[in-house]
C-alpha positions in Angstrom: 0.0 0.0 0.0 0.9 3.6 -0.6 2.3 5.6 2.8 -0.4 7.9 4.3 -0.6 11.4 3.7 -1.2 12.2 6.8 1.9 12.7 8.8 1.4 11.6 11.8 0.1 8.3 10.5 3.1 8.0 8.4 5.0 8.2 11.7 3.2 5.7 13.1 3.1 3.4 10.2 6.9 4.0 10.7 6.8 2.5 14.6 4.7 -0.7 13.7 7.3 -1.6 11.0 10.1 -1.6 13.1 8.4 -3.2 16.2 8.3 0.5 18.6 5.9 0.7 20.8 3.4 2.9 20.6 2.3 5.9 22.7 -0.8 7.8 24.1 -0.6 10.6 21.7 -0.2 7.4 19.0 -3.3 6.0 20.1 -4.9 9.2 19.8 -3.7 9.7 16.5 -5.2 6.4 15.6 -8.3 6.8 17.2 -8.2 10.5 15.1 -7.7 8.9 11.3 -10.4 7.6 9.2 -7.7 6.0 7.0 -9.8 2.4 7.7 -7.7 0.8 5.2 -3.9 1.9 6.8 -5.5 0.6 9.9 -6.3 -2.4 8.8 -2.8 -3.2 6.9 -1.0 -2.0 10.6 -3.3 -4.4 12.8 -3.3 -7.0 10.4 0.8 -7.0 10.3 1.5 -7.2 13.8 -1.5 -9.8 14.3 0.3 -11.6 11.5 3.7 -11.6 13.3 2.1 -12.7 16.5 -0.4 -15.4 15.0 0.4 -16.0 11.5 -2.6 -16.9 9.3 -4.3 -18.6 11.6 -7.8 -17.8 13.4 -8.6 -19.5 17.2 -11.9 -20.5 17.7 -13.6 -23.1 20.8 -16.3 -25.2 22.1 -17.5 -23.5 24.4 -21.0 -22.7 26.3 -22.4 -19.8 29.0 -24.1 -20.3 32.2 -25.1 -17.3 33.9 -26.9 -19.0 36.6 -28.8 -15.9 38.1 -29.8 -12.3 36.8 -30.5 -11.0 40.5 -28.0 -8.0 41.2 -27.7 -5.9 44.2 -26.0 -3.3 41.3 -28.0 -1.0 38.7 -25.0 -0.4 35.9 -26.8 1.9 33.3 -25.6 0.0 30.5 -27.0 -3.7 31.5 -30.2 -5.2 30.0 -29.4 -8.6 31.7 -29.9 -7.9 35.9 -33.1 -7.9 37.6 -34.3 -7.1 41.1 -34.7 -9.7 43.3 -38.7 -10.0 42.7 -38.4 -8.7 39.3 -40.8 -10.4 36.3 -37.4 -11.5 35.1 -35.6 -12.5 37.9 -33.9 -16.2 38.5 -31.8 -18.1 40.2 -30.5 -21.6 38.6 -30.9 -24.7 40.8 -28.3 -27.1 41.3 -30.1 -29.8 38.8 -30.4 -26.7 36.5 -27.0 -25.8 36.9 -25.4 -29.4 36.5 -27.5 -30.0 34.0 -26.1 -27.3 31.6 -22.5 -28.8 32.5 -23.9 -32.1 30.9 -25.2 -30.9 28.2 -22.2 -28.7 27.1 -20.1 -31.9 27.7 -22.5 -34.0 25.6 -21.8 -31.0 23.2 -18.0 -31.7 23.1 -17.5 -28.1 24.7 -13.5 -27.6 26.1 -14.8 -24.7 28.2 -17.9 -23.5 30.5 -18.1 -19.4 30.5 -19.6 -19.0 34.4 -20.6 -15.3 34.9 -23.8 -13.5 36.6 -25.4 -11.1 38.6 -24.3 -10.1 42.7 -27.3 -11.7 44.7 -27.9 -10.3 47.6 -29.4 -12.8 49.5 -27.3 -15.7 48.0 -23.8 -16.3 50.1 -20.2 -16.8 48.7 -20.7 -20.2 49.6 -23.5 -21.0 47.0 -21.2 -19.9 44.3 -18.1 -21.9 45.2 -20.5 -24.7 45.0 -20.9 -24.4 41.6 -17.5 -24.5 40.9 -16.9 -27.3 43.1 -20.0 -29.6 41.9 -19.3 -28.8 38.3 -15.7 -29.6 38.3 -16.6 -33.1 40.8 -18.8 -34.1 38.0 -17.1 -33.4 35.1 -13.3 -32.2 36.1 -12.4 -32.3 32.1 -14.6 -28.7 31.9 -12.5 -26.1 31.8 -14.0 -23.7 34.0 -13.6 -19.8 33.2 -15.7 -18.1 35.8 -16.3 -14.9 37.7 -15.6 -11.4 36.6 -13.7 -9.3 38.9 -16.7 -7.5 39.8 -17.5 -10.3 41.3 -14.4 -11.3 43.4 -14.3 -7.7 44.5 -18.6 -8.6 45.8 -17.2 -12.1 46.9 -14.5 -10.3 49.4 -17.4 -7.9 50.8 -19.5 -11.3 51.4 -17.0 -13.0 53.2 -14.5 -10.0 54.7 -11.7 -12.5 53.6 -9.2 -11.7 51.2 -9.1 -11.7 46.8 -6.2 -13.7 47.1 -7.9 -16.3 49.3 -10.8 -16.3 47.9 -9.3 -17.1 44.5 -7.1 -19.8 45.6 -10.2 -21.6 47.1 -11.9 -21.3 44.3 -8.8 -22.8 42.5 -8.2 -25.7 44.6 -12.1 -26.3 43.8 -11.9 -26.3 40.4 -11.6 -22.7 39.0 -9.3 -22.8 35.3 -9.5 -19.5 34.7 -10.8 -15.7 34.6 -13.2 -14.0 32.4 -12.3 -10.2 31.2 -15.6 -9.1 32.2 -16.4 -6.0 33.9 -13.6 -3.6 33.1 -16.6 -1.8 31.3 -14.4 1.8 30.6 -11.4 2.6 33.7 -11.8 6.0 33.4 -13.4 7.4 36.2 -15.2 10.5 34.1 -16.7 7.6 32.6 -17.0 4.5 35.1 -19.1 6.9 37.7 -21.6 7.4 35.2 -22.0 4.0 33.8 -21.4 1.4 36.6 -21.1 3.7 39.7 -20.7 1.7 43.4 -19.5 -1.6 41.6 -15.6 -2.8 41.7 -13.3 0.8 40.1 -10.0 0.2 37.5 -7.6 -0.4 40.7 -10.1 -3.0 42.1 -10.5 -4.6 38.6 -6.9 -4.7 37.9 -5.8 -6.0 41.0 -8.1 -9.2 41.0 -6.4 -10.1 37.8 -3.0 -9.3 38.9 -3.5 -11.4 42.0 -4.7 -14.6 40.1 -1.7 -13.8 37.7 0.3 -14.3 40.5 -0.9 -17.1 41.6 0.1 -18.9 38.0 -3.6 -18.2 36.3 -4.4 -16.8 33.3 -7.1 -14.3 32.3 -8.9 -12.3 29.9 -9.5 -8.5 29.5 -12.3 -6.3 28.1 -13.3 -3.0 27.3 -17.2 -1.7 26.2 -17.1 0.7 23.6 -19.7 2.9 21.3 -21.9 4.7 24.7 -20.6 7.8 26.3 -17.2 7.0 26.4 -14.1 9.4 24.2 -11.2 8.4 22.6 -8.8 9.2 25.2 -10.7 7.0 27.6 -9.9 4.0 25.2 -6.5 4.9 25.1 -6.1 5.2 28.7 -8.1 2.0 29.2 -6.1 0.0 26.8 -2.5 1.4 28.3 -3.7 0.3 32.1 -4.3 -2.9 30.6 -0.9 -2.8 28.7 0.6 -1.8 32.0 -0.6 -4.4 34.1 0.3 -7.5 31.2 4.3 -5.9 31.3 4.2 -6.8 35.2 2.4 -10.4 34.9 2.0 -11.5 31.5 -1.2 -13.3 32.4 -3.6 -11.9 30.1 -4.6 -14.3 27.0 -6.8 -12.4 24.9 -8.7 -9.1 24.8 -12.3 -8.8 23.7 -13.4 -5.0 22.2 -17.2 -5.4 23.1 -19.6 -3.4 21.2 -22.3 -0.9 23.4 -25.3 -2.4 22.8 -27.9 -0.3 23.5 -31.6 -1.7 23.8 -33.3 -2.3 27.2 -31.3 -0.3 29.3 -31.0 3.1 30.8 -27.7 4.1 29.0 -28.5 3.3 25.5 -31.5 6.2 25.5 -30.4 8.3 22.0 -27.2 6.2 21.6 -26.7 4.1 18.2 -25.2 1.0 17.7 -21.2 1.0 17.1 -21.1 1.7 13.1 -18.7 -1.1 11.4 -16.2 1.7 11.2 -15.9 2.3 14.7 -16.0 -2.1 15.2 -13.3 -2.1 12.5 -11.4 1.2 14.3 -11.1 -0.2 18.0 -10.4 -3.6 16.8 -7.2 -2.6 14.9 -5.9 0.2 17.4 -6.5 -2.4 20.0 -3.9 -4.6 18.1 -1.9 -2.1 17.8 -1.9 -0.5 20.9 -1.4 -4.1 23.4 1.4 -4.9 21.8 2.1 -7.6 24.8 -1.2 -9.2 24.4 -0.9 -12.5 22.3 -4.6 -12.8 21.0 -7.1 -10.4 19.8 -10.9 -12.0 19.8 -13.6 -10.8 17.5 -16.7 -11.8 19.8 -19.0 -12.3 16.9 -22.0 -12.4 19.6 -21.9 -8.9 19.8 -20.0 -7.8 16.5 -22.1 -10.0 14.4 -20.8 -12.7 12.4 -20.0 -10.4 9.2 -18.5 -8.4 11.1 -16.0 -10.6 13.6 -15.2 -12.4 9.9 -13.4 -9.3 8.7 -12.0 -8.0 11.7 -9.8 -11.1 11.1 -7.6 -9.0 8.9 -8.0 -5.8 11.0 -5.8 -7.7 14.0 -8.1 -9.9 15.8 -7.1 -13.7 15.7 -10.1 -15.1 17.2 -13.9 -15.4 16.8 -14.8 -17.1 20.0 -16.8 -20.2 19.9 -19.8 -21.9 19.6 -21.4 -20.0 22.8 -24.7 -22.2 23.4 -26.9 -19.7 25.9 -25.2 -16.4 25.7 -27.9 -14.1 27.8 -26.2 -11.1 28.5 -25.7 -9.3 24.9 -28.8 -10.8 23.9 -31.2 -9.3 26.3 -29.1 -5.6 25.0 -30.4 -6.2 21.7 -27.7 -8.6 20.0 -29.8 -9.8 16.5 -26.9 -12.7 16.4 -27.9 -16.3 16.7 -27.8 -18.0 20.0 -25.3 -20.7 18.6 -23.2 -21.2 16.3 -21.8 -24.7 14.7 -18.5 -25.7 14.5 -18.8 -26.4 10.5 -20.0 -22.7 10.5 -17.1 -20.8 12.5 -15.1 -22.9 10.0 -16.2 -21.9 7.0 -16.7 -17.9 8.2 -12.5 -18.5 9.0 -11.6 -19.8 5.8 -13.5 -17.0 3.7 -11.6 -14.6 5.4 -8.7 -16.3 4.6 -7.5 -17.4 7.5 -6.9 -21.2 8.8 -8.9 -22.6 11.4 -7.6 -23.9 14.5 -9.6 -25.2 17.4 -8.3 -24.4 21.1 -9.2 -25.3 24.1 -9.3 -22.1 26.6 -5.4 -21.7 27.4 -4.5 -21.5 23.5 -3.5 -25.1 23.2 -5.0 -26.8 19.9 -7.5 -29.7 20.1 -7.4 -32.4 17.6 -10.4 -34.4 17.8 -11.0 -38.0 16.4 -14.4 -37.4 14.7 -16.0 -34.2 13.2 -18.1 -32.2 15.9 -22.2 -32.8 15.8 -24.8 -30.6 17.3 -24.4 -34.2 20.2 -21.7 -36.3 20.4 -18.8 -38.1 22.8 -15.9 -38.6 20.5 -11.8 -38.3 22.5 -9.6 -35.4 21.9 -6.1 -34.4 22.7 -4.7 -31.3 23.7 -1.4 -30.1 21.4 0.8 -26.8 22.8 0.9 -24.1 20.0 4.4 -23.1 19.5 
């Protein structure tokens, strides 16, 4: 491609090619340009030195096994009040049950988030953990936001670091990126006031990085937020992988903005702005190995071309997603393996199946919608 015109692109472009790092004013500079396409070939270069060709995708399936919260974030279409026409709470038959079925389903991995019930104790949700894992300890487990260790350490008065390595010894495998929402307090008091801040969020995840786990990180983007509070939010992030080196993946999430208070007058994230963040996320966490397109909340059209705007991975097969769906998500509920394939290999990318900590599954027998079929795990060099 021909260099940019504009200058400070062309400086930038500059950076990437030699492997610099980049800076705040960089990322604002990025965040500035509505050179899509110079984006794209930056992202798609250093997710192409990290990843090669290939495109990460899972087995995976969501329990959220209740909707009560104690909090009232103004962006979330999923909570309910505690007598709410909505509300639930999962019982243990419920619960297990959905831990069959995924691994009738073949899934690698169990995505275990919810609300903050009040009136439910710390001890009910180690349970799940502990049941889950007794019954079928070849699950990986990814489970609880930090927003939810931070609630789990008012509930009990013990410590994060306890807390997590109880939850470990049960059965934990590892953290979701949930709840980072935006750091920024000009923003976070506005959106998700009371609830677990940037520090709080942060230090959960550096505490199970240093107890050997491995994690995920997020950012919502497309409400109220600027580009400077993107920036800042993907430099903490950046800041906090250079001391542990426990994140796996980050996951842009797009605003959605149906039944809930925030989304009043607010569109939907154009496919620019998906596109945009995508690539100056790529570019910007330069320390992160893995990029995901979440095509619950991107769509699938969309999450298939971010693949060459530097996200390396689509997700999975995510039976029962609630959350973005009860925002307004128009995606499917599920998704097969045969079609995450074949959206992979349009974009011209090659498939590979992992299992939650990156390393590749090879399976015996093709996946079906049920099946038991044995599967070994291969480390990715």
């Amino acid at each position: 491609m021909t260099a940019p015109t504009d200058p400070k692109l062309a400086a930038i472009r500059d950076k990437v090619h030699a492997g610099e790092r980049l800076t705040f004013d960089d990322g604002l500079a990025l965040e500035a340009t509505s050179d899509l396409f110079t984006l794209g070939e930056l992202a798609n270069l250093v997710r192409e030195r990290k990843n090669g060709s290939v495109t990460f995708y899972n087995v995976n399936t969501h329990l959220n096994p209740t909707n009560v919260c104690v909090y009232r974030c103004a962006f979330c279409s999923f909570r309910s009040d505690l007598k709410g026409p909505t509300g639930y709470v999962m019982t243990d038959e419920q619960i297990l049950g959905r831990a069959r079925e995924a691994t009738e389903r073949g899934c690698t991995e169990l995505h275990v988030v919810g609300g903050l019930h009040h009136q439910l104790p710390y001890e009910w949700y180690l349970n799940i953990i502990a049941s889950i894992h007794r019954e079928f300890p070849d699950l990986h487990l990814k489970a609880w936001t930090a927003v939810e260790w931070d609630w789990f350490e008012k509930l009990t008065k013990r410590s994060t670091r306890d807390l997590l390595a109880e939850m470990r010894d049960a059965g934990l495998g590892s953290l979701p990126g949930g709840g980072a929402e935006i750091f920024h307090p000009e923003v976070r008091s506005k959106i998700c006031d009371y609830k677990a801040d940037a520090d709080q969020w942060l230090g959960v995840h550096r505490t199970w990085h240093e107890l050997g786990g491995k994690s995920n990180a997020t950012m919502l983007y497309g409400h109220i937020e600027r580009p400077e509070h993107r920036i800042d939010h993907l430099l903490r992030l950046r800041g906090l992988q250079d001391e542990t080196g426990g994140f796996q993946t980050f996951i842009p999430l797009a605003f959605h903005p149906s039944n809930n208070p925030l989304g009043k007058g607010i569109p939907k994230p154009s496919g620019m702005m998906d596109l945009k963040v995508m690539a100056v996320s790529r570019l910007m966490l330069d320390n992160f190995p893995h990029i995901k397109a979440y095509w619950q909340m991107l769509t699938a059209k969309v999450a298939q071309v971010a693949q060459s705007w530097g996200a390396d991975d689509i997700d999975g097969t995510v039976v029962h997603e609630k959350i973005y769906h009860a925002a307004g998500s128009d995606s499917p509920q599920e998704m097969t393996v045969a079609d995450l394939r074949r959206l992979i290999e349009e974009a011209g990318r090659v498939p590979v199946e992992r299992d939650t900590l990156y390393r590749e599954v090879v399976r015996d027998q093709p996946v079906g919608k049920r099946w038991q079929t044995g599967r070994r795990l291969v480390t990715l060099n």
